[in-house]
TORKOL-52592 format. One record per residue (C-alpha): chain; residue in one letter; y, x, z; residue number from 1. Coordinates in steps of 0.05 Angstrom, whole numbers, plus 5000, padded with zeros to 4 digits. Last residue first. Example, Ala and Ser with C-alpha at 12.3 -4.5 7.8 and 13.67 -1.06 7.14 Angstrom:
! residues 2
mol,type,Y,X,Z,seq
A,s,4979,5273,5143,2
A,a,4910,5246,5156,1
***
This chain:
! residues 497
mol,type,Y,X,Z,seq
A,x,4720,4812,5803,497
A,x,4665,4814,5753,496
A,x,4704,4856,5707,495
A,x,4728,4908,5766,494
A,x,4654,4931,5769,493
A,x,4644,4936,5697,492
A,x,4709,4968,5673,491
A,x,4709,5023,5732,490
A,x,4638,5044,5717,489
A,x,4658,5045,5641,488
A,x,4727,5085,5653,487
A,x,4680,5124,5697,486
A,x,4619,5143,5660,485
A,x,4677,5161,5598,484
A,x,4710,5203,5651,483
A,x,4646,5243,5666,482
A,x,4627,5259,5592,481
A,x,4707,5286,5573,480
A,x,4705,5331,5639,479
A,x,4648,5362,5617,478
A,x,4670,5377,5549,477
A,x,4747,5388,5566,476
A,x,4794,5362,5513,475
A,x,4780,5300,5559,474
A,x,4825,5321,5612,473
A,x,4888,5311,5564,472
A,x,4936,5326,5615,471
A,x,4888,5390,5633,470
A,x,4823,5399,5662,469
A,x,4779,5409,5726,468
A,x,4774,5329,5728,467
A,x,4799,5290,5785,466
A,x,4785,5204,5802,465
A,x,4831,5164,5838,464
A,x,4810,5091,5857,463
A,x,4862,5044,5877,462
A,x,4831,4978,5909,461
A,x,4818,5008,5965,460
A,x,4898,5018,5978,459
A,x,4899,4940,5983,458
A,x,4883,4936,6051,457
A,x,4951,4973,6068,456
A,x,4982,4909,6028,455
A,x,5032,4930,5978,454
A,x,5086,4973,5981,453
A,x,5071,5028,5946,452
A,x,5072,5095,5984,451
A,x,5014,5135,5984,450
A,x,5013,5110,5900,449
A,x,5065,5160,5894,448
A,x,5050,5215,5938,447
A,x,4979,5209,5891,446
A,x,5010,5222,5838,445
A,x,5060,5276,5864,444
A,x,4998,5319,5879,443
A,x,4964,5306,5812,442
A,x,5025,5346,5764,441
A,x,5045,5302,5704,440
A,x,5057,5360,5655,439
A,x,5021,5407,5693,438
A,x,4965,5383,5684,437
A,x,4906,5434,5709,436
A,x,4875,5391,5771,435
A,x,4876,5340,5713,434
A,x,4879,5270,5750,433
A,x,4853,5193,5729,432
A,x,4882,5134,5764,431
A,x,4842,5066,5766,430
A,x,4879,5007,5786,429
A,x,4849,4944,5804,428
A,x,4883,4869,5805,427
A,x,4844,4822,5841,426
A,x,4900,4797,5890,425
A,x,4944,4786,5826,424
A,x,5022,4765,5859,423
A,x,5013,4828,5909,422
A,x,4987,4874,5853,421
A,x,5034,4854,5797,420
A,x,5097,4876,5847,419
A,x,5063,4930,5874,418
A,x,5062,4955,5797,417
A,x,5138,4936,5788,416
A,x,5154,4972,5853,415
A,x,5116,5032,5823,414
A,x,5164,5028,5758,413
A,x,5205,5086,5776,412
A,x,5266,5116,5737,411
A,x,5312,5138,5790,410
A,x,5378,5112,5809,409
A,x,5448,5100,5781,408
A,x,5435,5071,5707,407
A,x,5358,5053,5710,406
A,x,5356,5001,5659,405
A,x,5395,5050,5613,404
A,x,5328,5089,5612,403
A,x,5346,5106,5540,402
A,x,5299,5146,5487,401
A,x,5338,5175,5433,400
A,x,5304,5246,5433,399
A,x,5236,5214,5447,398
A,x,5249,5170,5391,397
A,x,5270,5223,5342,396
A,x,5219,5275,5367,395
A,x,5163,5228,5336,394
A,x,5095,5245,5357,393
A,x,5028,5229,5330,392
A,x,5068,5196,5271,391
A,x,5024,5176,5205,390
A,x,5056,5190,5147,389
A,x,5074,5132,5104,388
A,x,5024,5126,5045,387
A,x,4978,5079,5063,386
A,x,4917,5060,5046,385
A,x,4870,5040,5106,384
A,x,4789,5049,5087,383
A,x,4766,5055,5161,382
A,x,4723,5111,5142,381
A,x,4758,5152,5093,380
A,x,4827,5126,5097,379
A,x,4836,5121,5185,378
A,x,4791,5173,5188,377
A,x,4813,5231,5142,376
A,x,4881,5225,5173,375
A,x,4854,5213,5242,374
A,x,4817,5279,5244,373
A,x,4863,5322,5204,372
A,x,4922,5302,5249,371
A,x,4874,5307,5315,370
A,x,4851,5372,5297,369
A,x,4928,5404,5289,368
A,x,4953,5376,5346,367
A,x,4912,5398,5400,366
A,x,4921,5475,5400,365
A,x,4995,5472,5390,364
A,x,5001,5417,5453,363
A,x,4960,5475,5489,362
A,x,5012,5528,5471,361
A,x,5069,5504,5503,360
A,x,5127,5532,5469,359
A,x,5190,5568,5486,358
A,x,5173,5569,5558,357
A,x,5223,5590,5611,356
A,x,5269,5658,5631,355
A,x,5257,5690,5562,354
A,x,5237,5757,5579,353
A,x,5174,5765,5531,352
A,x,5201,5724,5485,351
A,x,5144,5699,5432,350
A,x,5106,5696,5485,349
A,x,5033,5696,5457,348
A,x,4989,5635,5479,347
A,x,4956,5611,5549,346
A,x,4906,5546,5550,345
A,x,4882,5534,5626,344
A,x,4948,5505,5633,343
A,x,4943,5432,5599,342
A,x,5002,5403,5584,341
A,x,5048,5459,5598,340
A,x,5012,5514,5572,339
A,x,5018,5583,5595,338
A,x,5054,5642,5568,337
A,x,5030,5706,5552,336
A,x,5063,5774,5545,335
A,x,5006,5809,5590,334
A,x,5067,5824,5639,333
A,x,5088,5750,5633,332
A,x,5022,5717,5666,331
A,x,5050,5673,5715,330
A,x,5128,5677,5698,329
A,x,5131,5635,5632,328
A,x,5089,5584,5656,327
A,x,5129,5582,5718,326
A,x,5192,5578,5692,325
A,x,5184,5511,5658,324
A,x,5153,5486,5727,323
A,x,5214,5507,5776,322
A,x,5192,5544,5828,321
A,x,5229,5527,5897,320
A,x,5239,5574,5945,319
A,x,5306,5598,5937,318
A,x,5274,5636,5862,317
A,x,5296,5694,5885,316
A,x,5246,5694,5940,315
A,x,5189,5667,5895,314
A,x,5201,5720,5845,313
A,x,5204,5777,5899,312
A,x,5145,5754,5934,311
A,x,5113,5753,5858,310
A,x,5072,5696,5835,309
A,x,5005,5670,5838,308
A,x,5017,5612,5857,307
A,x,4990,5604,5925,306
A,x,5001,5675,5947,305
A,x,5061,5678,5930,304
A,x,5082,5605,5963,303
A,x,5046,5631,6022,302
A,x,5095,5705,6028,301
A,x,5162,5664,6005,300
A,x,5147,5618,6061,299
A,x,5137,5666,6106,298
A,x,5183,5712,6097,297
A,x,5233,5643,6106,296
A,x,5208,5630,6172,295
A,x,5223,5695,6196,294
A,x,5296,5695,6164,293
A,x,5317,5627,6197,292
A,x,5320,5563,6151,291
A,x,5389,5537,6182,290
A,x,5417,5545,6106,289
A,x,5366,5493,6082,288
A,x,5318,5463,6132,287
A,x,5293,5413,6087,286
A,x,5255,5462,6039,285
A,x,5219,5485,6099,284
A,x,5203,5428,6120,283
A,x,5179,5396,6056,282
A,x,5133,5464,6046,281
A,x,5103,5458,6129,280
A,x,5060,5390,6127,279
A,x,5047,5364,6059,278
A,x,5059,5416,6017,277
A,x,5016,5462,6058,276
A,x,4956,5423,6061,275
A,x,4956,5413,5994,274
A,x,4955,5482,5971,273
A,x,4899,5496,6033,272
A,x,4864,5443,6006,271
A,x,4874,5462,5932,270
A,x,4844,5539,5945,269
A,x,4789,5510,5983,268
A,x,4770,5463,5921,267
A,x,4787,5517,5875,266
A,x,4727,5569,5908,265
A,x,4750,5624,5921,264
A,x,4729,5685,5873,263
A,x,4791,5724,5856,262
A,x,4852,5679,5872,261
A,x,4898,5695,5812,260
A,x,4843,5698,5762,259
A,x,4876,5654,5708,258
A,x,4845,5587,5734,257
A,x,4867,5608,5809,256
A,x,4934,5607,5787,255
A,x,4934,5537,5748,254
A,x,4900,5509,5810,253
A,x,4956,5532,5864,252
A,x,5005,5519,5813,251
A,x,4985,5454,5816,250
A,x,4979,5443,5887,249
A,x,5054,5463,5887,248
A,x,5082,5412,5831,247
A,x,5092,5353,5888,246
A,x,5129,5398,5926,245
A,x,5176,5421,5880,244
A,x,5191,5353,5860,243
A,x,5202,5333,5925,242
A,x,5259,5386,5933,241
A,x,5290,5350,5875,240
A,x,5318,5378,5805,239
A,x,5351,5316,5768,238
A,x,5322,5280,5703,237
A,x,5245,5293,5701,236
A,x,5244,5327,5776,235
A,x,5164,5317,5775,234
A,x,5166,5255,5830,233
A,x,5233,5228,5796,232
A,x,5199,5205,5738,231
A,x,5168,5151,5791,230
A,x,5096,5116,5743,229
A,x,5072,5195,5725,228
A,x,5003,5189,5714,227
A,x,4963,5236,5671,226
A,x,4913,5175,5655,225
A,x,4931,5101,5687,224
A,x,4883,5048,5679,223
A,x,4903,4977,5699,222
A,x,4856,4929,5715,221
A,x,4831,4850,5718,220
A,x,4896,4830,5685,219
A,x,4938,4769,5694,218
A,x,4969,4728,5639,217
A,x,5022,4686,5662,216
A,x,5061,4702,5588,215
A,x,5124,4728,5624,214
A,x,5115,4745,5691,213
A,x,5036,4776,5693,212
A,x,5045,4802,5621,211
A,x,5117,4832,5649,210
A,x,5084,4860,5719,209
A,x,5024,4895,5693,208
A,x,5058,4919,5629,207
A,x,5114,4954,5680,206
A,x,5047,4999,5704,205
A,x,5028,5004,5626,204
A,x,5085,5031,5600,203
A,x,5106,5075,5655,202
A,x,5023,5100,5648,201
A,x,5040,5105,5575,200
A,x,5087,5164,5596,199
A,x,5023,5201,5610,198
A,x,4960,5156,5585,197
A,x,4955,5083,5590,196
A,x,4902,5038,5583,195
A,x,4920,4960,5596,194
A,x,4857,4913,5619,193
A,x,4829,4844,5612,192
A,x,4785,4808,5621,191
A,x,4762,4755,5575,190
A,x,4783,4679,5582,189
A,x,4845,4695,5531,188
A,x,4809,4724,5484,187
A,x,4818,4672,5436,186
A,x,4826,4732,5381,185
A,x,4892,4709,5349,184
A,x,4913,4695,5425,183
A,x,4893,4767,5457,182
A,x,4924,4800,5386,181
A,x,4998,4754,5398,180
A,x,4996,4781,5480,179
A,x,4983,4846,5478,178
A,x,5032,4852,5415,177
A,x,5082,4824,5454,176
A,x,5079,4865,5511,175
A,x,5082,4929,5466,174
A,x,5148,4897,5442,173
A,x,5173,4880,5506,172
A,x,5159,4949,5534,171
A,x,5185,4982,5476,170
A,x,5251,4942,5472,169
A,x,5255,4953,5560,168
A,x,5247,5030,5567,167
A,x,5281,5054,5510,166
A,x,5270,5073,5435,165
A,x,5251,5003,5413,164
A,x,5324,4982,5391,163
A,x,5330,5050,5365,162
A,x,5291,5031,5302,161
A,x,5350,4988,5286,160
A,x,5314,4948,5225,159
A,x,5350,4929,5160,158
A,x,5289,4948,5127,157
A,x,5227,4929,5184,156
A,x,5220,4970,5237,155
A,x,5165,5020,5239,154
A,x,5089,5031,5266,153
A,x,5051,5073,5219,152
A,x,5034,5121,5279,151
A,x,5095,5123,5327,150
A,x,5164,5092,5304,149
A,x,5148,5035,5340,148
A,x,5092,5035,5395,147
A,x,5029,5054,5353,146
A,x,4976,5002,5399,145
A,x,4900,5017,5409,144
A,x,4860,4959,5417,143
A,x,4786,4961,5449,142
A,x,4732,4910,5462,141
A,x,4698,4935,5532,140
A,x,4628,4962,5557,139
A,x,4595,5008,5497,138
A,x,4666,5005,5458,137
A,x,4680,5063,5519,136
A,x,4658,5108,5479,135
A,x,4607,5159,5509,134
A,x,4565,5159,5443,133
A,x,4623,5191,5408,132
A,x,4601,5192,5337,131
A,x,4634,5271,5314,130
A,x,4696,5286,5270,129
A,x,4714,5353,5245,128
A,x,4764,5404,5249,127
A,x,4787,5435,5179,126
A,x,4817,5486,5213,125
A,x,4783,5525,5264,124
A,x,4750,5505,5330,123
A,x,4777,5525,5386,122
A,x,4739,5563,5441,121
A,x,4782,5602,5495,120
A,x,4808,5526,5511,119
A,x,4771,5475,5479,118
A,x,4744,5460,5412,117
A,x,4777,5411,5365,116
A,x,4717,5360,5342,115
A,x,4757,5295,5347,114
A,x,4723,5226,5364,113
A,x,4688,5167,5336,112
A,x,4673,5105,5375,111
A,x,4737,5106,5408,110
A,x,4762,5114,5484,109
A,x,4771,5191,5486,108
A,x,4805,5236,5439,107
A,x,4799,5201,5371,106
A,x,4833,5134,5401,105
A,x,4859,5168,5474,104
A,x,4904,5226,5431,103
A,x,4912,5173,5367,102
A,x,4957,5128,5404,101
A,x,5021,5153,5381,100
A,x,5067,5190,5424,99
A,x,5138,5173,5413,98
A,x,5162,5172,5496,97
A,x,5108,5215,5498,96
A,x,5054,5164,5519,95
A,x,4991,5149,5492,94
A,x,4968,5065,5484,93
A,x,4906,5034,5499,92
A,x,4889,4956,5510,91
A,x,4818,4949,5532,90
A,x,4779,4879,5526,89
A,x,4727,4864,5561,88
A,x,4680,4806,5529,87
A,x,4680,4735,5541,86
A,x,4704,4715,5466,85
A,x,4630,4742,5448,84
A,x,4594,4759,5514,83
A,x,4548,4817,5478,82
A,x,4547,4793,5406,81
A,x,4588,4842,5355,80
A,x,4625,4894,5387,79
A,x,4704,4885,5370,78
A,x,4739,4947,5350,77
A,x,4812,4941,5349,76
A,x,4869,5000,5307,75
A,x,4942,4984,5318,74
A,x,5005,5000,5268,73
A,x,5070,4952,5291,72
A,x,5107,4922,5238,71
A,x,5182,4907,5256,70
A,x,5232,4858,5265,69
A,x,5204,4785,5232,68
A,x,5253,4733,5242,67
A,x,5222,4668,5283,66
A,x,5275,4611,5277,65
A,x,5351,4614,5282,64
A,x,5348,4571,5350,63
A,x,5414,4552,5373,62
A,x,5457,4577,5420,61
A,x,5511,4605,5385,60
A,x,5455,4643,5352,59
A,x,5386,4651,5369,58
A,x,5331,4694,5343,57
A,x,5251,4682,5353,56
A,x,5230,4746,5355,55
A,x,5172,4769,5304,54
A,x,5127,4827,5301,53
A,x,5083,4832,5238,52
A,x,5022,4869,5242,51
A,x,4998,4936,5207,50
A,x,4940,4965,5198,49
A,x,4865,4974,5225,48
A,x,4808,4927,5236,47
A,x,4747,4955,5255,46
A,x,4675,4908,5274,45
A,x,4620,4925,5312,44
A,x,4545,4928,5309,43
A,x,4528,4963,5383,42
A,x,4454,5004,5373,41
A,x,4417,5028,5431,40
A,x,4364,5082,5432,39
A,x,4414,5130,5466,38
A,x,4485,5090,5450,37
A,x,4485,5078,5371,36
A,x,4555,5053,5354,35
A,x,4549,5015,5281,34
A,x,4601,5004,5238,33
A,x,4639,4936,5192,32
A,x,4709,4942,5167,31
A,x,4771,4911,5164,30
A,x,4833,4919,5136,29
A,x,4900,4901,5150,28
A,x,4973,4890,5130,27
A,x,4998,4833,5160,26
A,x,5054,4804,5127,25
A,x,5137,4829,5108,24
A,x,5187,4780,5073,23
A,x,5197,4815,5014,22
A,x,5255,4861,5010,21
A,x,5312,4839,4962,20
A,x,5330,4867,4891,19
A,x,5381,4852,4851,18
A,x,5383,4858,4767,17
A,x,5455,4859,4747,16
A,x,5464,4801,4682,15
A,x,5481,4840,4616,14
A,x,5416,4800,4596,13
A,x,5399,4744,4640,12
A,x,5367,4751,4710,11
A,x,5296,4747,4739,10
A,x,5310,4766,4812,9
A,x,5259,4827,4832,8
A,x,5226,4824,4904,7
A,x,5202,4890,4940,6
A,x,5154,4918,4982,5
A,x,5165,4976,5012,4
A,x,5119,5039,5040,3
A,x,5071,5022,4983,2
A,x,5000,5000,5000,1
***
């Protein structure tokens, strides 16, 4: 299919020929696969493409009618059989802001998946594609959502793409989505569940609260990957001591990864990490100028040995190690730096001295595979045509995002989960860590959920689960096997209520 479709006006000669954009459809295709599980086989159905999104547009207070605003690219695979209209249904989207859903599609969730390597082991170009037996298709329906200007997803012509850049237009629009797929499908007595990785876990924990508010449709879980649902927990917009704090543990892992701790084990290394930032680091950050000089040797002395890091670094540093830095600092003197997203993956330093990270070298060791993967999938196997490149990651968006919503305080939608979980008294949440993320660092996760106001009962119903891994723990073989039992443990159990 062409990016455009046009119209053409039959005129008279020496008339001027006009053209208008047609009024956009659905553009999908579907296809029929099979998912073989051991000596199991799941028939299913994928249907990939582009749907219409329409708001119903009023004018000095009248109703205009429904005007269609942008096409939104998603990818569903429906199991044939099992349940029927009863089934689980996932709803997975990535995060960024921009981030396509391909990272949890090819990654993770889906019936195929990405053959990239890992760290100290990639694979080299062309990649490959593998079945993923692990898929969580073996339990739940899925749908993975392109927010706009991700994947094919764009506005319409005439469209203000950056009316979706921001907190509340993507949120409404990924909402609505949810809402027009579960009602085309009649899937409106199956459970349900959002998926949200990374930024997508904002996304999804706000999700909980708008579906619930706005459509009255209540979820059985919400999954949140790489979670960061209080930006102010990793310092996104303003530096805070808390910040600091929540990174520590983190450090503490990435350091013992790269040899830092000789051979303790990385469970004693985090409990003495975590111990630490949650008795002695917030005090000592607290005390400020009245931070006497013994107290302070010591600090810089167990934050050292913690991270890795120089005495002297720390010390200059005022205490407080700020993450960019860090991945330069760790291993500078082998003129490495490490990644960001995931930190067991290190890369050249292009600037030896450069006082933070150029580049994080794990997002440069993902990207490639999963372009060729999906690429090759979406036309090859899922028989899609179309010629607009496929976004993992537009810049544009994330550059434009606004959090105007937030004007004068923090962005943080864990009042908005509490909110969902006090009106829905069977709502589950399932968090998943990387002990090596240091994009979304664990420690300030689990600060955050520590504190939502809900219920103290309802704490149970939060599982957390950790993976020796990255952001995107399933680029990690063994890590990848155990959160697909998980997600499916998790999906069953909080299904039946």
């Amino acid at each position: 299919m062409s990016e455009e479709q046009t119209t053409e006006a039959t005129t008279a000669p020496g008339d001027t020929t006009t053209t208008t954009p047609a009024e956009p459809t659905d553009d999908v295709v579907t296809t029929e696969h099979v998912l073989r599980v051991g000596r199991k086989r799941i028939p299913y159905t994928a249907t990939t493409g582009r749907i219409v999104l329409r708001e119903e547009v009023h004018e000095d207070g009248k109703s205009k009618g429904f005007t269609a605003k942008a096409e939104l690219s998603l990818t569903s695979y429906v199991a044939e059989g099992e349940n029927g209209e009863r089934r689980p249904v996932v709803f997975a989207f990535n995060g960024g802001p921009g981030s396509s859903s391909v990272w949890l599609h090819l990654g993770l969730l889906g019936p195929r998946r990405v053959v990239a390597g890992d760290a100290g082991d990639l694979v080299a170009p062309p990649y490959g594609l593998a079945d993923n037996a692990e898929s969580l298709l073996a339990v739940a329906d899925l749908v993975f959502i392109d927010p706009v200007s991700t994947g094919f997803s764009r506005t319409v012509t005439g469209g203000a793409p950056k009316d979706y850049h921001g907190f509340t237009g993507d949120l409404e629009s990924v909402g609505e989505i949810i809402r027009l797929w579960t009602t085309r499908h009649n899937r409106w007595l199956a459970p349900k569940f959002v998926a949200g990785e990374s930024y997508g876990t904002v996304r999804a924990a706000a999700l909980a609260d708008l579906l619930q508010t706005k459509y009255g449709m209540y979820l059985n879980g919400v999954v949140l990957i790489s979670s960061v649902i209080d930006l102010g927990s990793i310092g996104l917009h303003e530096p805070e001591d808390r910040a600091y704090v929540g990174f520590l543990p983190t450090y503490a892992a990435l350091a013992h990864y790269h040899g830092k701790h000789g051979r303790t084990a990385l469970r004693k290394v985090l409990a003495e990490a975590e111990e630490y930032a949650e008795r002695t680091y917030p005090w000592v950050l607290s005390r400020g100028a009245r931070l006497t000089d013994k107290d302070r040797r010591e600090a810089v002395r167990t934050l050292a040995r913690l991270t890795g890091l120089s005495e002297e670094y720390v010390d200059l540093s005022d205490l407080r190690v700020e993450h960019l830095h860090f991945f330069a600092e760790l291993r500078r003197r082998e003129r490495l730096v490490v990644g960001r997203l995931d930190g067991r993956f290190t890369g050249p330093a292009g600037d030896a001295v450069a006082d933070r990270m150029t580049h994080d070298p794990s997002m440069d060791a993902f990207s490639g595979a999963f372009a060729a993967a999906w690429n090759h999938y979406v036309r090859d196997e899922l028989g899609y045509e179309n010629d607009l490149p496929y976004v993992q990651l537009s810049m544009t968006a994330n550059e434009e995002w606004s959090f105007k919503e937030f004007e004068g305080r923090g962005v943080d939608v864990s009042d908005r989960l509490a909110r969902a979980m006090r009106a829905n008294p069977h709502l589950k949440v399932h968090v998943a860590y990387g002990y090596h993320d240091a994009a979304t660092p664990y420690y300030a996760g689990l600060d955050t959920f520590a504190h939502l106001d809900i219920p103290h009962e309802r704490q149970d119903d939060i599982e957390h689960h950790f993976y020796e891994a990255g952001h995107m723990m399933y680029v990690h073989e063994p890590s990848r096997v155990q959160q697909s039992k998980d997600l499916a443990d998790f999906v069953r159990r909080a299904s039946t209520g």
